[in-house]
C-alpha positions as CSV (number, residue, x, y, z in Angstrom):
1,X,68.6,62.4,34.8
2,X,70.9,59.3,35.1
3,X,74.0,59.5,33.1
4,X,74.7,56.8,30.9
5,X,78.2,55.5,30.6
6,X,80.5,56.3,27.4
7,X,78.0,59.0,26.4
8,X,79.0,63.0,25.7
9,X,76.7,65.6,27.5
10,X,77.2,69.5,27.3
11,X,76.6,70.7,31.4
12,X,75.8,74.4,32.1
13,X,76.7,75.9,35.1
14,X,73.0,76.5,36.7
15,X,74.0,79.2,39.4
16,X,74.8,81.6,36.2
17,X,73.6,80.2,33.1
18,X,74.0,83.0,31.3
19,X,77.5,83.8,31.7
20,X,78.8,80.3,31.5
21,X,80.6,78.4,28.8
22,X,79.4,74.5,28.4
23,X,81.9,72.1,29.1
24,X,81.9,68.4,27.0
25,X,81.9,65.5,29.8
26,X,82.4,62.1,29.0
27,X,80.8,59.9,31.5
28,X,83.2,57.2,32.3
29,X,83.2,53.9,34.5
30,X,86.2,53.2,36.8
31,X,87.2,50.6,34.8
32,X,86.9,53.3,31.8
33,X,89.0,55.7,33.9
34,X,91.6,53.1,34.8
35,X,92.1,52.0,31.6
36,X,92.2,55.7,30.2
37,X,94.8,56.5,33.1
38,X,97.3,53.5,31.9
39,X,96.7,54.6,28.3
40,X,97.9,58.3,28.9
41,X,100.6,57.4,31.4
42,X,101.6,54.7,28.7
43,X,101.7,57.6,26.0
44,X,104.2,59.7,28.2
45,X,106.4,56.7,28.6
46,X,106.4,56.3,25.0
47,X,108.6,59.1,23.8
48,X,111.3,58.5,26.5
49,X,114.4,55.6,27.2
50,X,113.5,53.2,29.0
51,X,116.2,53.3,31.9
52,X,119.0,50.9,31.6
53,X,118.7,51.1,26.7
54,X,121.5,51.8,25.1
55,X,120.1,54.8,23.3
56,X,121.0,54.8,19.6
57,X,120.4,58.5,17.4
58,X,119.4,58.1,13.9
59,X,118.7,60.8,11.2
60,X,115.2,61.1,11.3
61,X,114.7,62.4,7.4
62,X,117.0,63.4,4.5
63,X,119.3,61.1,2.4
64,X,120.6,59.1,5.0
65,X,117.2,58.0,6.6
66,X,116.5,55.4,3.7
67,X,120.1,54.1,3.9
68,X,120.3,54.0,7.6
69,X,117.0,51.9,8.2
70,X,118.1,50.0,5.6
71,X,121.4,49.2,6.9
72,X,119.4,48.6,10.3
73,X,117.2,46.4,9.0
74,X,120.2,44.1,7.4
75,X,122.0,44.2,10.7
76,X,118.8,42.8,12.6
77,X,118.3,45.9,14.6
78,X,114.1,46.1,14.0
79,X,111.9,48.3,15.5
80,X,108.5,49.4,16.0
81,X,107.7,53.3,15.9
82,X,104.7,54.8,16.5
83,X,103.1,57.5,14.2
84,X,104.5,61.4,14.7
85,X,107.1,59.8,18.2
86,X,110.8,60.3,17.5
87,X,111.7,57.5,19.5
88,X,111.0,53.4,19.2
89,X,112.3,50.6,20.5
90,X,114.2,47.4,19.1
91,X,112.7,44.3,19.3
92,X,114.2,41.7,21.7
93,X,117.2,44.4,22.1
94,X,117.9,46.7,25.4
95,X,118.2,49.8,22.6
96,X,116.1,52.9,22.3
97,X,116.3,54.2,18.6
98,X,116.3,58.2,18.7
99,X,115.0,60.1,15.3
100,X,117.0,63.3,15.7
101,X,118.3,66.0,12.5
102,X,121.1,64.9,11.2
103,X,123.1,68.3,11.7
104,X,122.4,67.3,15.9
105,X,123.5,63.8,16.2
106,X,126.9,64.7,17.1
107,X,126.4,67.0,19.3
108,X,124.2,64.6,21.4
109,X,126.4,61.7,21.8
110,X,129.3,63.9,22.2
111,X,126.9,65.5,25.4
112,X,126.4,61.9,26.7
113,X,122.2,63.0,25.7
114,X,122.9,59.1,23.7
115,X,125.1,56.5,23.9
116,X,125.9,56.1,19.7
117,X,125.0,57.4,17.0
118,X,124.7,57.7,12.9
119,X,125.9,61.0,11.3
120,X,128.4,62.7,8.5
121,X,131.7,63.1,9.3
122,X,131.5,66.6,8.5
123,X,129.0,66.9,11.1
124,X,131.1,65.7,13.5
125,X,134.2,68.2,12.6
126,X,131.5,71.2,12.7
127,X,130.1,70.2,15.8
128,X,133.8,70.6,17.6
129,X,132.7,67.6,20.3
130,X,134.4,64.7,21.3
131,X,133.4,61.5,20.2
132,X,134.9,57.6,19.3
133,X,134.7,57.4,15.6
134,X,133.6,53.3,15.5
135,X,133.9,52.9,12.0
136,X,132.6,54.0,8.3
137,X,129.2,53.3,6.7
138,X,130.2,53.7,3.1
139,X,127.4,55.8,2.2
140,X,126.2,59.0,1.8
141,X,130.2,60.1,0.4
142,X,130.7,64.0,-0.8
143,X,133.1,66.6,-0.6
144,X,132.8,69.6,1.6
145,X,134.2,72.5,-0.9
146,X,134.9,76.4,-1.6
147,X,133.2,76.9,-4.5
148,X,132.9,80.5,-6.5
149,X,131.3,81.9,-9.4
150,X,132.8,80.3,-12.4
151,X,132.5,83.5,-14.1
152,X,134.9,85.0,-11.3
153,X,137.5,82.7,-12.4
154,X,139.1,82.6,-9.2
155,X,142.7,80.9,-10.0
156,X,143.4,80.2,-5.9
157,X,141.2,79.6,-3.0
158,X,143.6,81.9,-1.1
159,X,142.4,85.3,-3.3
160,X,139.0,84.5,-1.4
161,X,140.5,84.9,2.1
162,X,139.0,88.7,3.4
163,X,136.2,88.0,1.3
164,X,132.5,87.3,2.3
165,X,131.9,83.5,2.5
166,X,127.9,81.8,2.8
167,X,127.9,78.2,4.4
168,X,126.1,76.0,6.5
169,X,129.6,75.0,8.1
170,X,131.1,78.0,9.7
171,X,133.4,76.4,12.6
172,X,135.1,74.4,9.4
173,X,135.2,77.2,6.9
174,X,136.7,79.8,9.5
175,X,138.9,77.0,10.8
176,X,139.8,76.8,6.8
177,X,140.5,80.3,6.0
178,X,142.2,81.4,9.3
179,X,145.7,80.3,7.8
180,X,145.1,82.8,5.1
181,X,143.7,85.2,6.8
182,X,146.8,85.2,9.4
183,X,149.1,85.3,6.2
184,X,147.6,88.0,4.4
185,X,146.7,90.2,8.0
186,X,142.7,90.1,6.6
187,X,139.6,88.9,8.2
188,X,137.1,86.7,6.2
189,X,133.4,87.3,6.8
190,X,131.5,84.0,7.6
191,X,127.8,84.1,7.4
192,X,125.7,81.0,8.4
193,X,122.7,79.7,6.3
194,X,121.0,77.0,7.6
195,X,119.7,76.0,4.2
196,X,120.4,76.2,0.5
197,X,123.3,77.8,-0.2
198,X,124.3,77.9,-3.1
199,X,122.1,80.6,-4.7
200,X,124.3,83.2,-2.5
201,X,126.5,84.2,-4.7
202,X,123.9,84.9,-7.7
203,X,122.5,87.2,-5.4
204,X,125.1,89.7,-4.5
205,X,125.2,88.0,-0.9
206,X,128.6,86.4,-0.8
207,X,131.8,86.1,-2.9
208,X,132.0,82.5,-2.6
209,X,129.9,79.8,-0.4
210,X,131.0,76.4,1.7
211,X,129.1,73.6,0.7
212,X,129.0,69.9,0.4
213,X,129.3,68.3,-3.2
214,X,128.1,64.7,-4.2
215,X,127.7,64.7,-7.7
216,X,128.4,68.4,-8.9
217,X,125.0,68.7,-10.5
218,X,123.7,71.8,-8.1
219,X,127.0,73.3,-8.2
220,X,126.8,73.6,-12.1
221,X,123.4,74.7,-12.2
222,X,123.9,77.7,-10.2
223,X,127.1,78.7,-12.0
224,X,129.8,77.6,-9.5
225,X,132.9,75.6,-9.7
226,X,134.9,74.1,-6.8
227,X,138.1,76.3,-6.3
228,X,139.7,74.4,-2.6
229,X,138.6,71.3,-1.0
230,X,137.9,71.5,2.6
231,X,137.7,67.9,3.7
232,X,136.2,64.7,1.9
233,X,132.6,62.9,3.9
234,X,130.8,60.1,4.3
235,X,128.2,58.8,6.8
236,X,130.0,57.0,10.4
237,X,128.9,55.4,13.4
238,X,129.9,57.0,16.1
239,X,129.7,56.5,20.3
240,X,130.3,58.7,23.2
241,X,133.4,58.2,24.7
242,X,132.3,57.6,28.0
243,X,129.1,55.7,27.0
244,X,128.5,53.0,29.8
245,X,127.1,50.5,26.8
246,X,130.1,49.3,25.5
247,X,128.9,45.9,25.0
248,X,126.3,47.1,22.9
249,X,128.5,49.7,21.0
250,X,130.5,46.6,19.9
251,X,127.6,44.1,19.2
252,X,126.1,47.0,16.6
253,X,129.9,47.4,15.1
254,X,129.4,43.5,14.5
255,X,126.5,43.4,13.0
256,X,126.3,46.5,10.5
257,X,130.0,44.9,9.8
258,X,128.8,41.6,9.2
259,X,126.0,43.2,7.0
260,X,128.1,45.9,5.2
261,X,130.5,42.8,3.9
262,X,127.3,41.1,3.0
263,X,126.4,43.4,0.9
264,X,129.8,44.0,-1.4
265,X,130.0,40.1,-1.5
266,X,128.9,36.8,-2.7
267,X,129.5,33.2,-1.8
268,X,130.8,31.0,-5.3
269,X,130.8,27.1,-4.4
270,X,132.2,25.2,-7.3
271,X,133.9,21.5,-7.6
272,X,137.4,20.9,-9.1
273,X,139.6,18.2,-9.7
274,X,142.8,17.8,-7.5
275,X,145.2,18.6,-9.8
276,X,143.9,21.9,-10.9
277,X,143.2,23.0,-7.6
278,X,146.2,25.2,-7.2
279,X,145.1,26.9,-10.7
280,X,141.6,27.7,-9.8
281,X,142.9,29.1,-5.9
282,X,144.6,31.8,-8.1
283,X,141.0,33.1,-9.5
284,X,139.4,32.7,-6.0
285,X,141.4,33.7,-3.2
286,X,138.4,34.4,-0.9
287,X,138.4,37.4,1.4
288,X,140.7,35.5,3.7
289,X,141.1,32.5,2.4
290,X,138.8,29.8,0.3
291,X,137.1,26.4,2.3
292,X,138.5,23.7,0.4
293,X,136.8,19.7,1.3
294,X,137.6,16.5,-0.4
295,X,134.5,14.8,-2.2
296,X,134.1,11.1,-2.5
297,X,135.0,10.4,-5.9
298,X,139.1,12.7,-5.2
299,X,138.2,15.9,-6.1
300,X,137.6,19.0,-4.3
301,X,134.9,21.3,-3.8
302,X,135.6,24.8,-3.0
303,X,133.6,27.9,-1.7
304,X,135.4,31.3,-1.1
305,X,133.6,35.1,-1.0
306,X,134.2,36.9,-4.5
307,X,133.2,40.9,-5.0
308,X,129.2,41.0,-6.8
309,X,131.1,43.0,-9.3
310,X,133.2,40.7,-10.5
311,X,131.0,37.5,-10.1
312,X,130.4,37.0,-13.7
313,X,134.0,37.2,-15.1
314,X,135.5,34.9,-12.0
315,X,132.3,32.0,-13.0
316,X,133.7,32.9,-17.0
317,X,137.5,31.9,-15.6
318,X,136.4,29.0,-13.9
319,X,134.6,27.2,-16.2
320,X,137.4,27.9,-18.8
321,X,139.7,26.7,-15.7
322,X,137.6,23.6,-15.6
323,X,135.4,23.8,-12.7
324,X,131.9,22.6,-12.6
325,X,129.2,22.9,-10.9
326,X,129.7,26.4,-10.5
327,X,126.9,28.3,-8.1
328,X,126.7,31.6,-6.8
329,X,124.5,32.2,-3.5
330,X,123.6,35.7,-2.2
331,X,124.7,36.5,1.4
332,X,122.1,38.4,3.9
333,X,124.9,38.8,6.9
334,X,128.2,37.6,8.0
335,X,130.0,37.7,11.1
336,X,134.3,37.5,10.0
């Protein structure tokens, strides 16, 4: 019988029925099959660079995901990602946005695999590749510490050298202990785990681990204390060397810059009269410097960045100062 176009039919294979296995056919018109074509090519294309993008690695979950597309978002970098792809593209910008772990950001930009990227700095140190470090992000701050049993009471991190040590780090810790090792003519054992550490100790499997410490409140709960501090973390941007974007490396500085200021400051605007001008300069220095403009009537209005923080005790100062007209206006980017 005729086939009928977008319908499903089950065909047997008639020279051996019996031994064959129905196959599902969808009867499709050229168009259909066109269509279809594009659609599948289109999906291949859309977990790839296109050529000529200033590809851009991003964690793709954890702690700093929120804060990064956050930060993104601020600095006008938007994007549209498609479910279960780890790459999107920004809108109206020649960048490719790359979802990648964390732990392998560094190791791709320093690779040239993408032009710039957002990581730890501890990351970068573990990873032992070359990369520009553009600038800090301000976020995402901990310690990466030696930390023991608290019931050990371990007095120096030097009596842990020859010792077995746990730790998702093992390029920094050995790079750590090797002094001491040298010095007292021992060898320290340094066994990866790619996850949780800190439960090591508690059973039998290490003497002391090599893990990264924001608030302390893991560390305590499994019974350790930090004996040495290895180095001190925060997320960075951070751009192979030989990346051929280098516009675009510093257009992104820009703008997380102008967005990172944004968001530790506010604009005050208040009016004052001549004569007290000098007084009220004092309480609002501005970043740089305050704009200062001469009103109609003598007097002088002024507008200068302040820190959110201190916002209400500087509006306090001036009113006592006597300034009115005192307004406070939130800032969504900057460009200094």
């Amino acid at each position: 019988p005729k086939k009928k176009l977008g319908r499903t039919y089950t065909v047997f294979n008639k020279e051996n029925p019996e031994h064959s296995r129905p196959k599902t056919c969808l009867i499709l018109s050229h168009t259909q099959q066109i269509i279809l074509c594009n659609r599948m090519s289109g999906m291949s294309r859309a977990n790839s660079s296109p050529e000529g993008n200033c590809r851009f690695a991003i964690p793709k979950k954890g702690r700093l995901y929120e804060k990064v597309l956050e930060m993104l978002k601020g600095a006008g970098i938007t994007f549209r990602r498609e479910p279960r792809l780890d790459v999107a593209l920004a809108v109206d910008l020649p960048i490719t946005l790359v979802f990648l772990p964390a732990s392998d950001i560094a190791k791709y930009v320093g690779e040239g695999n993408v032009d710039i990227g957002i990581t730890g700095y501890d990351v970068v140190e573990e990873s032992e590749v070359e990369v520009d470090h553009i600038m800090d992000l301000g976020f995402g701050k901990c310690r990466l510490c030696v930390q023991a049993p608290v019931a050990d009471k371990i007095q120096g991190v030097k009596t842990l050298a020859g010792k077995r040590i746990v730790t998702s780090f093992p390029a920094l810790s050995k790079k750590f202990f090797a002094p001491f090792d040298e010095e007292l003519g021992v060898t320290t054992k340094i066994n990866f785990v790619s996850g949780s550490v800190e439960a090591a100790c508690g059973l039998g499997l290490a003497d002391a681990v090599v893990d990264l410490v924001e608030t302390g409140t893991t560390m305590k709960a499994a019974g350790l204390e930090v004996v040495g501090e290895i180095l001190s973390t925060q997320s960075i941007l951070i751009a192979n060397p030989n990346a051929e974007h280098k516009d675009l490396v510093h257009m992104i500085k820009r703008r997380i810059e102008g967005y990172i200021t944004a968001t530790k400051y506010e604009m005050i605007i208040y009016n004052i009269a001549a004569d007290l001008l000098d007084k009220v300069i004092k309480i609002t220095p501005g970043k740089k410097s305050p704009t200062v403009t001469t009103l109609d009537d003598g007097g002088k209005s002024v507008s200068a960045l302040v820190k959110k923080g201190e916002l209400s005790k500087i509006m306090d100062e001036l009113h006592e100062a006597g300034a009115t007209d005192i307004l406070a206006m939130a800032l969504s980017n900057s460009r200094m």
